[in-house]
C-alpha positions as CSV (number, residue, x, y, z in Angstrom):
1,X,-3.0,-9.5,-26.4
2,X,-4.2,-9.4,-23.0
3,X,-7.0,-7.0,-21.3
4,X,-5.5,-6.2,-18.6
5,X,-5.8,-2.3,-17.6
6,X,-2.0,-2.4,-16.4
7,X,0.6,-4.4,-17.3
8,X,4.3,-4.4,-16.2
9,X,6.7,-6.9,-17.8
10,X,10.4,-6.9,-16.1
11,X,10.3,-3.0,-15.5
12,X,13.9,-1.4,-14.5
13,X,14.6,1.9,-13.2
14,X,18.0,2.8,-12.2
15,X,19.3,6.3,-10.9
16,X,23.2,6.1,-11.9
17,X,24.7,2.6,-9.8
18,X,21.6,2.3,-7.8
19,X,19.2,0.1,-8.9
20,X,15.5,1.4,-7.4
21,X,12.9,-0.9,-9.5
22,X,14.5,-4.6,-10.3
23,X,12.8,-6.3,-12.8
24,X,9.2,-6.1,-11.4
25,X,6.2,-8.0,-13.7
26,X,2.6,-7.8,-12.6
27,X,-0.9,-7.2,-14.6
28,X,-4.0,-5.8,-13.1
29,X,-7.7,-6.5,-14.6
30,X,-9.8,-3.8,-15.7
31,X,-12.0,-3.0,-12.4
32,X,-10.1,-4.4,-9.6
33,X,-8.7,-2.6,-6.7
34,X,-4.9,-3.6,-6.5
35,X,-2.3,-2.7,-3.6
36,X,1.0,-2.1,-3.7
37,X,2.9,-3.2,0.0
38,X,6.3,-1.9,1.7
39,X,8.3,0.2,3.4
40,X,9.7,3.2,2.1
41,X,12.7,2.7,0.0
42,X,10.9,-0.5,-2.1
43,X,10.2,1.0,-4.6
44,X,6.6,1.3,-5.1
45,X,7.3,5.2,-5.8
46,X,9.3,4.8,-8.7
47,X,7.2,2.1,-10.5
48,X,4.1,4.2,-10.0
49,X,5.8,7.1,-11.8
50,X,7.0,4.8,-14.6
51,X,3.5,3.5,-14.9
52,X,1.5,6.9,-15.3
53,X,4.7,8.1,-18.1
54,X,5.8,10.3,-15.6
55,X,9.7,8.8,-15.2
56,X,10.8,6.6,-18.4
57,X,12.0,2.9,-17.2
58,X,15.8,1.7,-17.7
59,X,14.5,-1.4,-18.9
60,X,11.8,-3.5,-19.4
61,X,8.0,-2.5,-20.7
62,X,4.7,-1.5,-19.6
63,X,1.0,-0.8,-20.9
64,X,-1.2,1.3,-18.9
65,X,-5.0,2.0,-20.4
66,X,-3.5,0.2,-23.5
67,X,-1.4,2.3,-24.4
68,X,2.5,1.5,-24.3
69,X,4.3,4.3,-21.3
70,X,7.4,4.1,-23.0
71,X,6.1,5.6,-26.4
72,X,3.0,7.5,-25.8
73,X,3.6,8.5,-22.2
74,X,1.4,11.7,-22.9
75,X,-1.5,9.4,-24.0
76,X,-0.9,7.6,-20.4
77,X,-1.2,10.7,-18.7
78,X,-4.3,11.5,-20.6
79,X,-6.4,8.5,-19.5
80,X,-5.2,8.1,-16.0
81,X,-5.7,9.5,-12.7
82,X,-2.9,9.9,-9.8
83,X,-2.7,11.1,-6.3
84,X,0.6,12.1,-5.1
85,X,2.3,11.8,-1.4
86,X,2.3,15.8,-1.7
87,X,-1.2,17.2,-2.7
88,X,-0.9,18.8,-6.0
89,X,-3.9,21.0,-4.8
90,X,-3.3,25.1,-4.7
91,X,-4.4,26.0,-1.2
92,X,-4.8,29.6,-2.4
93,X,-8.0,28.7,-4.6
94,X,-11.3,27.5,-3.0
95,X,-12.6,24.5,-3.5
96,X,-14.4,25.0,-7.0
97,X,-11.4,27.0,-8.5
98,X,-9.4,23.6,-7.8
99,X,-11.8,21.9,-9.5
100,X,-12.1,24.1,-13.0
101,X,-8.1,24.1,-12.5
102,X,-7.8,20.5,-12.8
103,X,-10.8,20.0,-15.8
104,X,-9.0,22.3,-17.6
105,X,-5.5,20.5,-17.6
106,X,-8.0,17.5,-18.6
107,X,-10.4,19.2,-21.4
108,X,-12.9,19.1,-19.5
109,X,-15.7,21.8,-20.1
110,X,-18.9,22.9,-20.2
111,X,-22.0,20.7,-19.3
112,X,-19.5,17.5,-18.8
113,X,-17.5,20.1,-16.6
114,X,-21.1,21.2,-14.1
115,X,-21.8,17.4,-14.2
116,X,-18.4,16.6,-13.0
117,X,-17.6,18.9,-10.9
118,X,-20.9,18.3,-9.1
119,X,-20.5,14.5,-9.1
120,X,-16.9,15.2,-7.2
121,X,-18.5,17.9,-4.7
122,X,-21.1,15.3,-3.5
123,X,-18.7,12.3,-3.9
124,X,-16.1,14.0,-1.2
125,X,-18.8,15.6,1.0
126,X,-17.9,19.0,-0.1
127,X,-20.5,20.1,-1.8
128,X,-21.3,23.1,1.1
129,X,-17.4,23.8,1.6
130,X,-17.0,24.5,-2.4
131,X,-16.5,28.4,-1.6
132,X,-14.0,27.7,0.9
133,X,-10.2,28.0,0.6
134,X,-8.6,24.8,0.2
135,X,-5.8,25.6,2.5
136,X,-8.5,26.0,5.3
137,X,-10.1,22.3,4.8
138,X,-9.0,19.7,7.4
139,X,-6.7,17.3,5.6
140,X,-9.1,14.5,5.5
141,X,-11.0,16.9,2.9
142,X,-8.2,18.0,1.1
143,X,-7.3,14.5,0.4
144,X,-11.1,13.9,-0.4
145,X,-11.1,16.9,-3.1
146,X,-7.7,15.5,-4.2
147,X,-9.2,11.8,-5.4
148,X,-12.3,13.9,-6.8
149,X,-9.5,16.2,-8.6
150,X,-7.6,13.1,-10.0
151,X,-11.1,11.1,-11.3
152,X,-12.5,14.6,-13.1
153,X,-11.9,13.3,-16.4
154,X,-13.1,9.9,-15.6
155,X,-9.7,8.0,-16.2
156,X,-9.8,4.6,-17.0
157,X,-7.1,3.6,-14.0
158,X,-6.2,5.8,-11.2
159,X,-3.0,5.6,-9.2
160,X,-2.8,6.6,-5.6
161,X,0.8,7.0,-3.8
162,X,0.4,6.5,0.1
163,X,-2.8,8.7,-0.1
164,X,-4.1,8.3,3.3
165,X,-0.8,9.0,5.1
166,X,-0.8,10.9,8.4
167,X,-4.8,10.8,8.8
168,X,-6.8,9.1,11.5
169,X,-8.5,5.5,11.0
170,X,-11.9,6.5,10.9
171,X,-10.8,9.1,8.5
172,X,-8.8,6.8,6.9
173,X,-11.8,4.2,6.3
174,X,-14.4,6.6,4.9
175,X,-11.6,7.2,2.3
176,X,-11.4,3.9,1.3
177,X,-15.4,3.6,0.9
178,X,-14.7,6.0,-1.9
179,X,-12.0,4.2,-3.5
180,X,-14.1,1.3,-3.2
181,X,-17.1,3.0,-5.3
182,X,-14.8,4.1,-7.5
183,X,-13.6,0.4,-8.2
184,X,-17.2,-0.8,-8.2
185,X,-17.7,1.7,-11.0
186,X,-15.3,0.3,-13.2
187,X,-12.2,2.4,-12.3
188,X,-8.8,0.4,-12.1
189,X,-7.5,1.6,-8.5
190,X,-3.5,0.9,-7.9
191,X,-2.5,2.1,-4.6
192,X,0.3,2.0,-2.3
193,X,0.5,1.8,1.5
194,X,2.5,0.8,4.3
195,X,-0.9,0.5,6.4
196,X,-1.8,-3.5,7.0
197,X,-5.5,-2.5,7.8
198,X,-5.2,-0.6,3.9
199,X,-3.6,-3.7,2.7
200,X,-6.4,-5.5,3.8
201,X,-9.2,-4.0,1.3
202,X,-7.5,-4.5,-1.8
203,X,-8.7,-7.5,-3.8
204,X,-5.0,-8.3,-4.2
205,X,-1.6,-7.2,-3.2
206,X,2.3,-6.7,-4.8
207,X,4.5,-6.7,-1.7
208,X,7.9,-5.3,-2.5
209,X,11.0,-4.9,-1.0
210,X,14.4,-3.2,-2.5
211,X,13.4,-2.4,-5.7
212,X,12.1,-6.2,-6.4
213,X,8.8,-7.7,-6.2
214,X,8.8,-10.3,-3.6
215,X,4.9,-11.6,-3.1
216,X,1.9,-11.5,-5.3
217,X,-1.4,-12.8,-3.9
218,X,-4.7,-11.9,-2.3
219,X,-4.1,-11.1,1.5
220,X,-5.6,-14.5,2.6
221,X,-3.4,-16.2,0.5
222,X,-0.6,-14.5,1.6
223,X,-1.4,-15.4,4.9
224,X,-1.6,-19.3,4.3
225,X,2.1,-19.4,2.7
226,X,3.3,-18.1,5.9
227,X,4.1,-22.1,7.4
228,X,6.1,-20.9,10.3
229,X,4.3,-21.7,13.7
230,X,3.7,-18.2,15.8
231,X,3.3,-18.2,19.3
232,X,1.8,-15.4,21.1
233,X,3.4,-14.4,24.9
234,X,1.8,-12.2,28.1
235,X,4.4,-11.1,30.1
236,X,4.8,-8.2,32.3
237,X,7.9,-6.8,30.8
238,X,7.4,-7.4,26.9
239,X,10.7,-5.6,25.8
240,X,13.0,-7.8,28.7
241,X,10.8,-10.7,27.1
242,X,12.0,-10.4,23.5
243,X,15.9,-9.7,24.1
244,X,15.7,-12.7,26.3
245,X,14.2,-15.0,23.7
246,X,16.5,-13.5,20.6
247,X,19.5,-14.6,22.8
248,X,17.9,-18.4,22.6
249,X,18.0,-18.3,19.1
250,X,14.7,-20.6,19.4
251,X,13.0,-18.8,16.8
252,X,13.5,-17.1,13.4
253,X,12.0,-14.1,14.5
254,X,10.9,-12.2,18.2
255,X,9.3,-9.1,18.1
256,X,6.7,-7.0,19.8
257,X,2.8,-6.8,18.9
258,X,1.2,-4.4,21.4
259,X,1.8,-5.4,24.9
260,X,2.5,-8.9,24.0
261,X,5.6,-10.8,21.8
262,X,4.9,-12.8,18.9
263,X,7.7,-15.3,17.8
264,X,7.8,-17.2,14.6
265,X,9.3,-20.6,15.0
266,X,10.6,-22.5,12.0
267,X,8.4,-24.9,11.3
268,X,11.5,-27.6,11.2
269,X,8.2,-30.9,11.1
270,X,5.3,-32.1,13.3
271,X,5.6,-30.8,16.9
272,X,8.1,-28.3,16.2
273,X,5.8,-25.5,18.1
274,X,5.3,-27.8,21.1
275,X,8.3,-28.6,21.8
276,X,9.4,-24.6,20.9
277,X,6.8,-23.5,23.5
278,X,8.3,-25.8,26.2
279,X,12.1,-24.3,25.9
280,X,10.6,-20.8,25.6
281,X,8.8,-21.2,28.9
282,X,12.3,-22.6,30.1
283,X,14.0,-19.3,28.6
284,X,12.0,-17.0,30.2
285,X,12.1,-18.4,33.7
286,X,15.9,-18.3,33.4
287,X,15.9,-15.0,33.0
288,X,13.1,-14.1,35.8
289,X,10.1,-13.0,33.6
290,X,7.0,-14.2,34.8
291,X,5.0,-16.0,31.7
292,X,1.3,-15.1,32.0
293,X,0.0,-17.1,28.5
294,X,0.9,-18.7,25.9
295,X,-0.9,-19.3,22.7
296,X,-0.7,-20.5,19.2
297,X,-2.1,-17.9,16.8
298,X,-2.8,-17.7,13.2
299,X,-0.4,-15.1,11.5
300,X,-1.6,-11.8,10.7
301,X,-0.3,-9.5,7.3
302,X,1.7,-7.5,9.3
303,X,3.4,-11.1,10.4
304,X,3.7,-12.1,6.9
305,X,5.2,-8.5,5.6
306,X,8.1,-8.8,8.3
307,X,8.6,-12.6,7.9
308,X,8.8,-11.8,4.1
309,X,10.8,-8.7,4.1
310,X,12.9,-10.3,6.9
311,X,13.6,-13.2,3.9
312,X,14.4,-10.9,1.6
313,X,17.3,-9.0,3.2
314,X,15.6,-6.7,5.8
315,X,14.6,-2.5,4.6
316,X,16.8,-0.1,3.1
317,X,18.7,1.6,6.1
318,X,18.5,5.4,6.2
């Protein structure tokens, strides 16, 4: 039997002929901080909610905290914490009344309650703000008292669905620092995002794509898979740059990064960028754009995400 805190083993959901989670398998370690990668319409959703009991799978199993979702979905909920896209928080109650809201739903009380309530106040840096409405708090606090609400009750493996979305990067990174002492604590942190930069910090990453799981590694070692040479182009009209190259069909993919264009070439044997770098300068000059540099660079997540994704049949649409 394995020790794993989460473990998913061909998990299916299906809502009527569409098929939203497809056979998906992963298992996460007690303690590790574990990220869930793509754009919207993967998936990552759905198999959260089957994971924390909260939507029963078509097929397939899983074990969350031990405990089998499928059969005691209840317990599940019992032992584990989760952060929704929409705040579950009432912004009618302050700050406090949030927080004896939530340990009640969990059992917690008494001294256990003071100490835990306390603990989340000075976790989230709210401790002065605990009178205040919650509707009044900038969202970067509400999102901080909506961790602290979801790890009251000291849960064995927290889920967090896009939990930083719509908030600034510096914001963005202090929230991290507390998933990270969460993690360090012994929490089992599963969290999804569509931010590279979030994608970054977790120790390693499920990428997936309609409904199926399409990479499983750390972020470095998704980065060394990716074989396909990129160049790096500085031009003065980026956008005229990459509908010129597309038409050469030179490369598997063109696309913008900033002000400059990347473009993957397909890595066909020894000297394949060379001599891709040489027809691209040819390309580009045919069609009047002046090249300013050109560079080999190593490829970045986002570079694998769309190279993969791209593999895999594109996004949903709409």
């Amino acid at each position: 039997m394995s020790d794993a805190a989460v473990i998913a083993h061909d998990l299916v959901r299906r809502f009527g002929d569409f098929t939203a989670v497809d056979r998906v398998s992963f298992e996460i370690p007690a303690g590790e901080v574990f990220g869930f990668l793509g754009p919207n319409g993967a998936g990552k959703t759905t198999t959260l909610k089957m994971l924390s009991g909260l939507l029963r799978p078509s097929a397939g199993s899983a074990r969350v905290a031990g405990l089998d979702v499928a059969r005691d979905a209840e317990g599940v909920r019992r032992r584990i914490g989760y952060m929704s896209q929409r705040f579950s928080l009432y912004t009618d109650l302050s700050v406090e009344e949030n927080l004896e809201l939530f340990a009640a739903l969990y059992g917690v009380t008494g001294a256990r309650l003071r100490e835990r309530r306390d603990w989340v106040l000075e976790m989230s840096g709210l401790t002065d703000q605990r009178t205040r409405l919650t509707g009044e708090l900038p969202l970067g606090w509400r999102q901080r008292l909506a961790l602290g609400s979801a790890v009251l009750h000291e849960p064995a493996v927290l889920f967090l669905d896009e939990p930083t979305s719509g908030v600034d990067p510096r914001t963005r990174r202090a929230f991290w620092d507390l998933i990270y002492s969460l993690g360090e604590a012994g929490t089992t942190v599963l969290v999804s995002t569509h931010y590279m930069e979030e994608a970054e910090y977790c120790r390693r990453l499920a990428l997936m794509n309609r409904g199926r799981l399409i990479a499983l590694d750390t972020a470095s070692g998704m980065r060394a898979s990716m074989r396909d040479p990129i160049l790096e182009i500085r031009v003065d009209d980026p956008v005229h740059a990459v509908a010129a190259l597309r038409d050469t069909h030179l490369a598997s993919d063109v696309a913008l990064h900033g002000r400059n264009v990347r473009v993957v070439i397909p890595a066909d044997g020894p000297g394949a960028a060379d001599a891709a770098e040489s027809a691209l300068r040819s390309a580009l000059g045919a069609a009047g754009i002046e090249l300013r540099g050109i560079r080999r660079v190593e490829p970045s997540l986002d570079d694998v995400f769309a190279f993969l994704v791209r593999r895999e049949g594109g996004v949903v649409s709409g």
